[in-house]
N, C-alpha and C positions, 0 to 999 in steps of 0.2 A: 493589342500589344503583348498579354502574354501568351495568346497563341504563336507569336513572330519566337518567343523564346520556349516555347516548347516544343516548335519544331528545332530550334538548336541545339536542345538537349536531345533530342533524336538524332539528330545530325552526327554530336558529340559521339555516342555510343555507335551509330550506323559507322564511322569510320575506322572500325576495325575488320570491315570487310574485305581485306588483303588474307584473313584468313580466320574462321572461329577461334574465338578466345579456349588455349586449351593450357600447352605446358607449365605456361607463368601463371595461371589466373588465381592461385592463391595467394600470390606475394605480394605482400604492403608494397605499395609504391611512397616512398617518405619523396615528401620535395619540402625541400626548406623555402621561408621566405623572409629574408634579407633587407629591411627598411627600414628607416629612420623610426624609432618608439620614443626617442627622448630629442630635444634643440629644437630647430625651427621650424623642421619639417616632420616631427611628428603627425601633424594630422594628415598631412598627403601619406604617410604610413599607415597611418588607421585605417583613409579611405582604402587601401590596397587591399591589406588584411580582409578588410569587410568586402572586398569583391571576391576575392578566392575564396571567401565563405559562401558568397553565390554561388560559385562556379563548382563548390562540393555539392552543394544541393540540387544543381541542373545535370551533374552527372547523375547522379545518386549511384554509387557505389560505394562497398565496404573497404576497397580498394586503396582508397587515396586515402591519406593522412597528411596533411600540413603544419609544419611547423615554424612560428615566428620568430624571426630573434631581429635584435637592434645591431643595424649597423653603425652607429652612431656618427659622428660628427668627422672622424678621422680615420683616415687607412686603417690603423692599428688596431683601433676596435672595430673595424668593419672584420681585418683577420682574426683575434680573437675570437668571433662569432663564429664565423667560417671553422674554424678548428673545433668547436664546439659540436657542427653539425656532422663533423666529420669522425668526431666521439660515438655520436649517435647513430651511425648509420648511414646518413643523408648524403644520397652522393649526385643528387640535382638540385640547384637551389635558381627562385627566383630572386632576383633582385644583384648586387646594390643597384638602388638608381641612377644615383651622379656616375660621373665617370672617377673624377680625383678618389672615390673610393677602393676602385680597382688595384691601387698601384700594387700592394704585395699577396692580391689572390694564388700565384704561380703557385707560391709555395704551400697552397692544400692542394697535397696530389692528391687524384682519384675525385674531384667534384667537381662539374661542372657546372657555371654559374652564368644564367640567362637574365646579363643585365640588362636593364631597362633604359639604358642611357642609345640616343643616337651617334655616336662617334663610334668610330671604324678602325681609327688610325691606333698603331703600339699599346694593341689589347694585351693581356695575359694572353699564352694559349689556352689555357680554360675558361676562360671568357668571350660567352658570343652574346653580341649585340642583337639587343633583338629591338630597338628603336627604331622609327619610320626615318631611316637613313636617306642620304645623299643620292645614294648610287636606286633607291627605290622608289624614292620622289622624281630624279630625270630619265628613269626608266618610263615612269606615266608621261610625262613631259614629251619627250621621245616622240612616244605615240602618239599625242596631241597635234606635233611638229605635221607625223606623216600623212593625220589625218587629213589638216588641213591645208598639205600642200606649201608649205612655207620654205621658203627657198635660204633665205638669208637673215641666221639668228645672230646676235650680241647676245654676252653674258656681262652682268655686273655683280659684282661681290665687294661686299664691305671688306675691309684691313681690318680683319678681328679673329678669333682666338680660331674659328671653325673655317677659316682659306684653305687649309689641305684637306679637308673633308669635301670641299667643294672640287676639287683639284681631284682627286683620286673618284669623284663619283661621275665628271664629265667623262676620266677613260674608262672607269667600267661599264657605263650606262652606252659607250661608245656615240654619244650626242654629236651630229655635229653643230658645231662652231665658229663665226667668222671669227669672231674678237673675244675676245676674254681679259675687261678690263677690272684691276681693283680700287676704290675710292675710299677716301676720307669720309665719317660719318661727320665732320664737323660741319654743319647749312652751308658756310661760304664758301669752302673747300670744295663740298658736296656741287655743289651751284656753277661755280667754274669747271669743275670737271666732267661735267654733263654737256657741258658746252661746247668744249672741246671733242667731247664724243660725238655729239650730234652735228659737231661743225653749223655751229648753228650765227657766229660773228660772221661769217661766210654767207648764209644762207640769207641772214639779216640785209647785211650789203646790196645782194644781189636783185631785193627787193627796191631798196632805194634806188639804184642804179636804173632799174626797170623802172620806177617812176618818174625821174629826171629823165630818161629817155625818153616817154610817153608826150610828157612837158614838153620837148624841146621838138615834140614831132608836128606835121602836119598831117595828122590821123585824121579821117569825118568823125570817129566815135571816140575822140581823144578824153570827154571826157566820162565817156560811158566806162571806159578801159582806166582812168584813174579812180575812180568812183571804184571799181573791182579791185583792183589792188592797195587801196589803201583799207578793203577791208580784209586785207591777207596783214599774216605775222611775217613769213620770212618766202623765199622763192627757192626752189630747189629740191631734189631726191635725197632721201636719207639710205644709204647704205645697206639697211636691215626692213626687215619684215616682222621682226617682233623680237622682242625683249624678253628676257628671263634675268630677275631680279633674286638675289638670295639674300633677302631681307626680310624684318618682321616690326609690325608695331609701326611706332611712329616713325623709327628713321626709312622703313618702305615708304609712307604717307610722304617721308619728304624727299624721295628718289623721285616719284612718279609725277610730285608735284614739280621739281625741277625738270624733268621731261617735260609734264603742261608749257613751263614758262618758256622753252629751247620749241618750241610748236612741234611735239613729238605729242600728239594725241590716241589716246586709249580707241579711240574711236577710227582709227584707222590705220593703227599698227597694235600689234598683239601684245598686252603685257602680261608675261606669266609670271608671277612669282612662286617661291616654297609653302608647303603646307600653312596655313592658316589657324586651322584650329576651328575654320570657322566662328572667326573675331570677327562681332557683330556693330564694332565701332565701324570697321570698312564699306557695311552696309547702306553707313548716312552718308557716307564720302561718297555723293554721285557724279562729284566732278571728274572723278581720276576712274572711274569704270567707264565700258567693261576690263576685269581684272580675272585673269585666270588663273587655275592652281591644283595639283594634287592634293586628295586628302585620304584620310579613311572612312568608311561608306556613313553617311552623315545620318540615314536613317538608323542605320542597325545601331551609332552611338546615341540618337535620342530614345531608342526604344530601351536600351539600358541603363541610361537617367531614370528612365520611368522607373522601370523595374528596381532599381537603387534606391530610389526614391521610395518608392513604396514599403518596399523592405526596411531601409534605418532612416527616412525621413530627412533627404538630405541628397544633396547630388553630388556625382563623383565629377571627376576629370580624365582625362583621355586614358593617363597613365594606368587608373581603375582597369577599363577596356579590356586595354594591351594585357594587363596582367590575369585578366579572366582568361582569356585567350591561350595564355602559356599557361596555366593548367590544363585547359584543354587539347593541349598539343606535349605535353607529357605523357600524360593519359591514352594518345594515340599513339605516341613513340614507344610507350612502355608494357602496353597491354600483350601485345605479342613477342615482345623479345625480353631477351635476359636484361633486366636493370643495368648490370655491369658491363654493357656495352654498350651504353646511351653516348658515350665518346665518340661510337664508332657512328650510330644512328644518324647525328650531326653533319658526319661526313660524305654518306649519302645522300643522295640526290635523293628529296620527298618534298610534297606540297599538302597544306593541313587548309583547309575554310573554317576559319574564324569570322567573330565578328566584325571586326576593323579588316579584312576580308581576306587573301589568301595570302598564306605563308611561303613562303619558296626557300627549302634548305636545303645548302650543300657547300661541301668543303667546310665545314665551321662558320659557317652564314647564316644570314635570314636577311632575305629582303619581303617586302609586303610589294601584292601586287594590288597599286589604287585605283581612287576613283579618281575623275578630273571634274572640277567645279568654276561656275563661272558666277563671280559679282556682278550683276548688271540691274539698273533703273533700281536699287534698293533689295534687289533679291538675289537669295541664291539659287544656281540651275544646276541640275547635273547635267553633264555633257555625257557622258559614260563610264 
């Protein structure tokens, strides 16, 4: 395992090969870093902090310098900090995480700030998302579609705060789409409305109907053919070929399970959902797999547990990763060009390999280019 990260730290340094480290290479590169030190999320900040402290010592240069401050609880003092870093010099900052912390960054001109948050929608313009977004997750997705040939997809989406997220990444990702329905998370709500999708009072009927028919026939194998149909749910074609869910946690558990009960099985229609996280509850769920899903590369995040692990005795979370990552993708923006164009650098089209895997920027973007992972029989598979 730490050969896997000491080839990354080569990796890290070899990606200045667009050209030798010459005009800038004396210049501090300051990058601020913008996380919670105080309320409820202080320790997801410490873990942050404590991974950009890896990610100095896997660069090793005199280079970088990092600086922490508290975005605290409220816009206000998330700007307050911001203004601070902008005293100091610092005119890249990682972080805030949340989004609600964004709301008055505009006003530091001259800093750009690489939050952590996946939301897309009425950024600052100095704010680029660098979370495993919408539009990065149905780009793998996409791909999954073409691989396997799938003709005819549904989309369901919970009624909750991130619909336009979902909405602006099915046209970017250009997916297509037959249906694109949104549902109530409430079980009974959830339950009829499934129903209704899969026209499945229909499908039920149609079953009955075929039985009383069978009954009323003078078949020779009349009751071989009821003995067959009374071990069926419903009769009928379902419209789609596979499902994508933008759901997580339990109320996915209970989409997939109201599919089960409408006789729309895992097992012979496709259910993709959004990233995971690789939530190892889903793994006992072997009723509702196979379940499929983008992530980021599952090994490179346990071999950085490890390494975490070993280091402050304690594991990180995704957001750790990610934030290793944007140091390291500083440090490639920044090694060869003048600091006070890192605005423009954004704007250009580039791609950086990180750990959570490749970066793809441009226009004031990041999307990640992932892996796709399959839940099945209790285990996770890569697919690609």
């Amino acid at each position: 395992m730490r050969k896997n990260f000491k080839i990354f730290q080569i990796i890290f340094i070899s990606l200045i090969y667009l050209c030798p480290i010459s005009v800038y290479s004396d210049e501090k590169i300051k990058i601020g870093l913008l996380v919670p030190m105080t309320g409820d999320n202080k320790e997801l900040g410490k873990l942050i902090i404590k991974s950009a402290r890896i990610a100095l010592k896997d660069i090793d240069t005199s280079l970088l310098e990092i600086y922490p401050k508290d975005s605290g609880t409220s816009p206000t003092e998330t700007l307050k900090s911001a203004f601070e870093f902008k005293e100091m010099g610092v005119n890249i900052v990682i972080g805030p995480i949340f989004y609600k912390n964004l709301s008055f960054l505009e006003e530091v001109k001259d800093i750009i700030f690489l939050s952590l948050t996946n939301k897309t929608i009425d950024l600052p313009r100095n704010v680029i998302s660098s979370g495993v977004n919408a539009t990065s997750q149905l780009n793998t997705i996409k791909k999954f579609i073409l691989l396997k040939e799938i003709e005819k997809t549904i989309f369901l989406t919970p009624k909750l705060d991130y619909e336009g997220e979902i909405k602006k990444g099915i046209k970017n990702s250009k997916i297509k789409v037959s249906r694109h329905y949104t549902y109530e998370t409430e079980p009974t709500k959830l339950t009829s409305q499934i129903e209704k999708i899969t026209n499945y009072k229909r499908r039920k009927q149609n079953l009955l109907d075929e039985i009383k028919r069978v009954e009323e026939s003078n078949l020779i194998d009349k009751e071989k053919q009821l003995e067959k149909l009374k071990k069926k749910y419903t009769i009928g074609n379902l419209n789609f070929d596979s499902v994508i869910i933008s759901d997580f946690d339990e109320s996915l558990k209970s989409v997939i399970t109201s599919l089960l009960y409408t006789d729309v099985s895992p097992k012979k229609k496709f259910i993709i959902t959004f990233n995971q996280w690789f939530d190892e509850s889903l793994l006992k769920e072997e009723t509702i797999q196979p379940i499929y899903y983008p992530s980021i590369n599952k090994k490179n995040l346990e071999d950085f547990k490890d390494k975490f692990f070993d280091e402050f005795n304690e594991y990180p979370n995704y957001l750790s990763l990610l934030s290793y990552d944007l140091v390291g993708l500083i440090y490639y923006l920044s090694v060869n060009n003048d600091l006070n164009d890192l605005g423009k650098l954004f704007k250009k089209k580039n791609s950086f390999k990180g750990k959570i895997g490749i970066f793809d920027i441009k226009d004031n973007k990041i999307n990640h280019r992932l892996n796709l992972y399959q839940i099945k029989n209790g285990k996770i598979i890569e697919i690609f």
